[in-house]
C-alpha positions as CSV (number, residue, x, y, z in Angstrom):
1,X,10.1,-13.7,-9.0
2,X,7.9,-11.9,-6.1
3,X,4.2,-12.7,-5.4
4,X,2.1,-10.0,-3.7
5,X,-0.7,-10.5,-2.2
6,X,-3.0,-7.4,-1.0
7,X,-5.8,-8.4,1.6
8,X,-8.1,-5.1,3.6
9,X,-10.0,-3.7,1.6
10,X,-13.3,-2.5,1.8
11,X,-16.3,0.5,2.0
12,X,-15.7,3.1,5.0
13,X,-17.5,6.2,5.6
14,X,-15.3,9.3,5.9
15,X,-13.2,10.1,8.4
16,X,-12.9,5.9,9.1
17,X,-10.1,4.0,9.1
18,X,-8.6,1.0,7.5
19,X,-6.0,-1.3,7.1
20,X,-4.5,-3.0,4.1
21,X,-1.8,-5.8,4.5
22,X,0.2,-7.1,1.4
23,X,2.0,-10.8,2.1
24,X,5.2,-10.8,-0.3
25,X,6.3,-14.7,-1.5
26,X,8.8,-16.1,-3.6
27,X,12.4,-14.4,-3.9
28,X,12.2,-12.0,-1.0
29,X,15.8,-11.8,0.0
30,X,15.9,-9.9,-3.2
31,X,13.4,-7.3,-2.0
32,X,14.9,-3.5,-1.5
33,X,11.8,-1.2,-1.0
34,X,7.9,-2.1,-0.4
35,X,5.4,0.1,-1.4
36,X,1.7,1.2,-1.8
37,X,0.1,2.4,-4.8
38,X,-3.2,3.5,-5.8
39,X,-5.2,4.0,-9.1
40,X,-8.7,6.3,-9.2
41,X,-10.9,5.5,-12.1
42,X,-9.7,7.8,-14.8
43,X,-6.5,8.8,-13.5
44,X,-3.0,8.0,-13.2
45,X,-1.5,5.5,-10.7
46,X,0.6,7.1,-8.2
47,X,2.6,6.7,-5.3
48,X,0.9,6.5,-1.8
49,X,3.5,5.2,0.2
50,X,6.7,3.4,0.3
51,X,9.3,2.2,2.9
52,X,13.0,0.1,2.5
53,X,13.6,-2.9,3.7
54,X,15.3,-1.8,6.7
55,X,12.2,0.3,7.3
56,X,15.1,3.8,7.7
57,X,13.8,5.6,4.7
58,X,10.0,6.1,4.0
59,X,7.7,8.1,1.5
60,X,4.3,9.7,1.5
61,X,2.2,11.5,-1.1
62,X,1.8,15.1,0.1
63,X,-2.2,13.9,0.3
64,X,-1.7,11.2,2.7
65,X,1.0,12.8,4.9
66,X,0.1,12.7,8.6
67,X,-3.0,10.2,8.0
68,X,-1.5,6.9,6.5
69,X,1.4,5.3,8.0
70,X,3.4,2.5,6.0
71,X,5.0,-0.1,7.8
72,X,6.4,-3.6,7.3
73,X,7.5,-7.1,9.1
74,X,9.7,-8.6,7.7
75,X,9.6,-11.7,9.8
76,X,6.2,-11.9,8.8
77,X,7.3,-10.6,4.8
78,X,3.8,-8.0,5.1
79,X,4.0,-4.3,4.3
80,X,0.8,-3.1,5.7
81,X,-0.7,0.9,5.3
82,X,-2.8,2.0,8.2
83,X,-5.1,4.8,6.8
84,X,-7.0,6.9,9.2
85,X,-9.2,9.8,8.7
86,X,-10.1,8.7,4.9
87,X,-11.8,11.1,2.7
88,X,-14.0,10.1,-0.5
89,X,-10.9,11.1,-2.8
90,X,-9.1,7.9,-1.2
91,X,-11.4,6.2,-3.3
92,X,-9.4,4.3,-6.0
93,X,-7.7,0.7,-6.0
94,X,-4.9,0.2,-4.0
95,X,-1.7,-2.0,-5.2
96,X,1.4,-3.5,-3.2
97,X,4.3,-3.1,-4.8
98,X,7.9,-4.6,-4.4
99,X,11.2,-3.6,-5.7
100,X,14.1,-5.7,-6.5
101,X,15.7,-6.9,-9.2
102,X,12.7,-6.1,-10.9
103,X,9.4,-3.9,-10.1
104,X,6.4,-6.3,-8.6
105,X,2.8,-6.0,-8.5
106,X,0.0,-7.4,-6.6
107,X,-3.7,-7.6,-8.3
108,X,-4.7,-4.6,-6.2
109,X,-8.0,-4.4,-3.6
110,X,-10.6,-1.8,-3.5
111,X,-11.2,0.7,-0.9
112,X,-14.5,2.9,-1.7
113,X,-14.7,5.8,1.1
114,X,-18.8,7.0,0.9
115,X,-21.0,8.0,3.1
C-alpha cells in the first residue's frame, strides 16, 4: 500500500504561480512513476504531469507544456509540480498519483486561479 499526501494548494490570480508537493508513505520501494492529475468540475480527470522514479522519462499535457514542471526527491519521497503562469482554466482539483504494483491516489487539493 502507498499513502499520498497532496499539500499547496490555494487561490492565485492569473499569470501567478504555485506549488504543490505530494509526500508518498508506506511501500515506496514499490513505486515506478509519480504523477499529477487534475479534475475540473464537470469534466474528465486527466493527466497533468508525470515523471519515473529515476526522474529520465517525464510527461506533460500539451496545455501545461512549457509552464508546469514536475519533479521529485526521492530522499525526501515528494513529487512536487511547479506551475507558473496559471490561467483560470487551471482551475480544477489537483491529485498525486503513484504507480506500482497498483495505481495510488491522494485525496486531491484545490487550486482556484481568479482574478
Amino acid at each position: 500500500q502507498v499513502q499520498l499526501v497532496e499539500s499547496g494548494g490555494g487561490l492565485v490570480q492569473p499569470g501567478g504561480s504555485l506549488r504543490l508537493s505530494c509526500a508518498a508513505s508506506g511501500s515506496i520501494f514499490s513505486i515506478n512513476v509519480l504523477g499529477w492529475y487534475r479534475q475540473a468540475r464537470g469534466k474528465q480527470r486527466e493527466l497533468v504531469a508525470s515523471i519515473t522514479i529515476s526522474g529520465s522519462i517525464t510527461r506533460y499535457a500539451d496545455s501545461v507544456k512549457g509552464r508546469f514542471t514536475i519533479s521529485r526527491d526521492n530522499t525526501k519521497n515528494t513529487v512536487d509540480l511547479q506551475m507558473n503562469s496559471l490561467k483560470p482554466e487551471d482551475t480544477a482539483v489537483y491529485y498525486c498519483s503513484a504507480v506500482s504494483s497498483g495505481n495510488y491516489w491522494g485525496k486531491g487539493t484545490l487550486v482556484t486561479v481568479s482574478s
